[in-house]
C-alpha positions in Angstrom: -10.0 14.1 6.7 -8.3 16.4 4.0 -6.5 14.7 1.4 -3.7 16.3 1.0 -2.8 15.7 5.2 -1.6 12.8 6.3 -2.3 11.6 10.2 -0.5 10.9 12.9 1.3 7.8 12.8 2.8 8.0 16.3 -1.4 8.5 17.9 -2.5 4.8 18.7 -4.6 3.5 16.3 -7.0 1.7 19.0 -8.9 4.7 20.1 -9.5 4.9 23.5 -7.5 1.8 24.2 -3.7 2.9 22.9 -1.8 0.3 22.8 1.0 1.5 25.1 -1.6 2.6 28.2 -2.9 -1.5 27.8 -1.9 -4.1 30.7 -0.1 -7.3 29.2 -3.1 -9.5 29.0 -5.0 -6.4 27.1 -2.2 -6.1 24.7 -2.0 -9.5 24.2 -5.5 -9.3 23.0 -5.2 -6.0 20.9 -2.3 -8.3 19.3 -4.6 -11.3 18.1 -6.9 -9.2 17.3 -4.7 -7.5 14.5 -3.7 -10.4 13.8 -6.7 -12.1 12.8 -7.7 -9.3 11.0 -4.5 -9.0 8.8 -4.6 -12.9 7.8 -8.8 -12.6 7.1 -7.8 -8.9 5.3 -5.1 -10.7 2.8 -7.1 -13.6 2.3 -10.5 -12.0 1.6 -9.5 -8.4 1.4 -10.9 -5.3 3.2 -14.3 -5.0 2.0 -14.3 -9.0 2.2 -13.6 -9.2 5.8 -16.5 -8.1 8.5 -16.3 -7.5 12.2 -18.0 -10.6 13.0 -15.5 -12.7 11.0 -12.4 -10.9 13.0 -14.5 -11.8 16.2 -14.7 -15.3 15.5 -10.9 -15.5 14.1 -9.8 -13.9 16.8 -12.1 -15.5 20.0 -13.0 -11.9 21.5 -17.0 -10.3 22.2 -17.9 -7.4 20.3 -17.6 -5.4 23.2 -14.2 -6.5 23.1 -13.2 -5.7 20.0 -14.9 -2.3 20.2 -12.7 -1.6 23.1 -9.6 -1.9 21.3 -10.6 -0.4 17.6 -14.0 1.7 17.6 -14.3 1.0 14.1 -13.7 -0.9 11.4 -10.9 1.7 9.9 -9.3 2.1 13.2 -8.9 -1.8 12.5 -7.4 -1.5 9.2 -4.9 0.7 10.1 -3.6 -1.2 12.6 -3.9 -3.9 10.0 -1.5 -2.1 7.8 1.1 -1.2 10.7 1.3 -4.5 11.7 2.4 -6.0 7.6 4.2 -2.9 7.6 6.5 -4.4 10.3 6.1 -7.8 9.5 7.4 -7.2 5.9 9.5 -4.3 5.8 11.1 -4.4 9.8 11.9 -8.3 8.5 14.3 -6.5 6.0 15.5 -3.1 7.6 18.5 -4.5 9.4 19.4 -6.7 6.5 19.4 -3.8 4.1 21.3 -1.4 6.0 24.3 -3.5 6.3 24.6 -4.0 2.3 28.1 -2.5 1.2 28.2 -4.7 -2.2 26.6 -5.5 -5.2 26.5 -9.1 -3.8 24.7 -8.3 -1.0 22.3 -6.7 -2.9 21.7 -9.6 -5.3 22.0 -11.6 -1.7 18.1 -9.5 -0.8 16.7 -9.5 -4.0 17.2 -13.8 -4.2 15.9 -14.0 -0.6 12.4 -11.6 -1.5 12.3 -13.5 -4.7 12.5 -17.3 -2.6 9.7 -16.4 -0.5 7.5 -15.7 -3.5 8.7 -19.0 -4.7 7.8 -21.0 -1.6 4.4 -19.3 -1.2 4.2 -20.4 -4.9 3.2 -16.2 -6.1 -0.1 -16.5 -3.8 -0.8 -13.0 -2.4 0.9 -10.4 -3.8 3.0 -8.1 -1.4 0.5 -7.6 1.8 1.1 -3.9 2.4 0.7 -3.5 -1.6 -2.4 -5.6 -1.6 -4.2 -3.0 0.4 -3.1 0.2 -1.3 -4.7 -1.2 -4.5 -7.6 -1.6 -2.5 -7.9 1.3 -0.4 -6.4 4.1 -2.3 -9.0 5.7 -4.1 -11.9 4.8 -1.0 -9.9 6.1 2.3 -8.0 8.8 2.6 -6.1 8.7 5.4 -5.3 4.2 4.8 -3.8 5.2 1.6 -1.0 7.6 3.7 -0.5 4.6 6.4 0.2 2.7 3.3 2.5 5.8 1.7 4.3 5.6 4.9 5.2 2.1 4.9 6.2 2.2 1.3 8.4 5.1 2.2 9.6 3.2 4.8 10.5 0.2 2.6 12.2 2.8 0.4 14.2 4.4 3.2 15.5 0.7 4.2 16.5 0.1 0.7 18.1 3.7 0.3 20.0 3.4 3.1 21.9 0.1 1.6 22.6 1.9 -1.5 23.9 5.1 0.5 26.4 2.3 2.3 27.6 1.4 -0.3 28.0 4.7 -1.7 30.0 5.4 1.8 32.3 1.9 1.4 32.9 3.7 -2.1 31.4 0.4 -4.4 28.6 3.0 -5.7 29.9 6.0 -7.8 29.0 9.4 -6.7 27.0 9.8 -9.6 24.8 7.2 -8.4 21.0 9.2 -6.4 19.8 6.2 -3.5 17.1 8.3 -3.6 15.9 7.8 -7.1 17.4 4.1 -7.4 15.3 3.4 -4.1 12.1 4.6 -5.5 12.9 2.6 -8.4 13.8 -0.5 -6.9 10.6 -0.5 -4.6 8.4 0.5 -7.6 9.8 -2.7 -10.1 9.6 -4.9 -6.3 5.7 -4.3 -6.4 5.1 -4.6 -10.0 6.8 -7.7 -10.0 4.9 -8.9 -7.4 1.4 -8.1 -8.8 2.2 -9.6 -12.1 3.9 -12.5 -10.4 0.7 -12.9 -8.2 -1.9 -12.6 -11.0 0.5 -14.6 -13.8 1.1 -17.6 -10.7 5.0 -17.3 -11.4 7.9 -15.4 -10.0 9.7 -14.7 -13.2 8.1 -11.0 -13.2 9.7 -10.5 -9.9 13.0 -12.0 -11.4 13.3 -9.8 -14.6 12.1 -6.6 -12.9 14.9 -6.9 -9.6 17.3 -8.4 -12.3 16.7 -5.3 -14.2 16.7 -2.7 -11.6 20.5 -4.8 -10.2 22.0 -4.5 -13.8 20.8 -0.5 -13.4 22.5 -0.3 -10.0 25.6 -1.9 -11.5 26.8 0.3 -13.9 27.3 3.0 -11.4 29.5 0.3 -9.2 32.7 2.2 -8.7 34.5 -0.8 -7.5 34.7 -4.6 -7.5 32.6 -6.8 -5.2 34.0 -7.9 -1.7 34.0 -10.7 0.1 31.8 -9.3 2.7 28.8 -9.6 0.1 29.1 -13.9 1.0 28.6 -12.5 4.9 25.8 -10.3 3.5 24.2 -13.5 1.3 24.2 -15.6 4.8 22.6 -12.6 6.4 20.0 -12.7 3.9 19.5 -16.4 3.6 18.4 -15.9 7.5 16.5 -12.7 6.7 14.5 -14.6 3.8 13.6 -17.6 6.0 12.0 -15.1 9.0 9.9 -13.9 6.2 8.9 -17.1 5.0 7.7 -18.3 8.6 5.7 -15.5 9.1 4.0 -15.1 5.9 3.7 -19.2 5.7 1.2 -18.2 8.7 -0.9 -15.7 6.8 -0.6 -17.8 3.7 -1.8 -21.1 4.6 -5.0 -21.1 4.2 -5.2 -19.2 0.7 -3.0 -21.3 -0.6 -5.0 -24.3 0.2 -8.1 -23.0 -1.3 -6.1 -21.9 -4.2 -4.6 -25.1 -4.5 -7.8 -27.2 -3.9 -9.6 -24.5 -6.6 -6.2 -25.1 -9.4 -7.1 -29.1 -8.6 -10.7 -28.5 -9.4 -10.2 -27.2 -12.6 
């Protein structure tokens, strides 16, 4: 496809199976397929992770899988829909309720936790494939644009609440502090990921909050302790799920770090 258009998001990335036309039992399938796929796909990466090895991860024939995802690419974009609501949908509701500067610090803790409990094995799983996938195909690297501008949105439309409940000036652009904020999130997490610590993710957020402060045109509220709890809830979800795609890298990693 032409690089400069992106495709359809809303067509179904499973061919002539889309996933809405499916009976129960066939989405049910489609589902562990994608599944399977994203938890070989962060472990091993894209060019790492065969047909075959989703087959047997995920118990289907290949006359199965084929059904559901023609090829491997129709795969991996379902692959990156389904992070893409297992990371960022985790965080959209928590993030458009933020009115405060607490509750903001309340989201950035939580993200930063569940690097600390995966103990910085990983990397972010929708950034993981861009790096991978940008300069080879085309029309993955817009899925993954999408999702990132997604995660942006969620994180702009915080900021723009609390522009509304007037505790961020009118000088203040969500726009550009967004962009920001999601840029120093996946930096922190690469150099968190490759450095084994999650003190890059810590400065760069830390950073990025003491940026967002000075346009604070008011004092904190004590909704921002409602927003922490919200967030303390929104941070264990993540953890749960990405405990599932983690736990076997993390094992190998560990037994490797023992080795040594």
């Amino acid at each position: 496809m032409p690089a400069d258009r992106a495709p359809d998001r809303t067509a179904s990335v499973a061919g002539p199976a889309p996933a809405g036309r499916l009976t129960a039992k066939g989405q049910r399938t489609r589902q562990r397929i994608v599944a399977a796929a994203a938890e070989l796909i962060f472990e091993r990466g894209v060019a790492g992770t065969t047909i075959e090895d989703v087959q047997a991860a995920a118990g289907v024939s290949a006359s199965q899988l084929y059904h559901y995802f023609p090829s491997k690419n129709d795969l991996v974009r379902a692959v990156i829909q389904y992070q893409e609501q297992g990371v960022v949908g985790a965080q959209e509701r928590a993030l458009a309720h933020l009115d405060t500067l607490d509750g903001l610090r309340a989201w950035a803790d939580a993200v930063v936790d569940v690097q600390r409990q995966m103990h910085c094995r990983g990397g972010c799983p929708i950034g993981s494939l861009g790096s991978e996938l940008a300069e080879t195909d085309p029309e993955a690297r817009f899925e993954v644009a999408a999702s990132f501008e997604r995660w942006a949105g969620a994180i702009r439309d915080g900021l723009r609440s609390m522009q509304a409940h007037g505790r961020l000036s009118a000088a203040a652009s969500p726009d550009d502090l967004a962009v920001a904020v999601l840029a120093a999130l996946q930096g922190g997490f690469l150099v968190g990921q490759v450095q084994r610590s999650i003190r890059p993710l810590q400065i760069a957020l830390d950073a990025m909050l003491a940026l967002i402060a000075t346009y604070a045109a008011s004092p904190t509220s004590l909704r921002g302790l409602q927003a922490q709890d919200l967030h303390r809830r929104f941070s264990q979800r993540v953890y749960d799920r990405a405990a599932g795609l983690h736990r076997k890298s993390l094992a190998d990693g560990q037994k490797l770090d023992h080795s040594r």
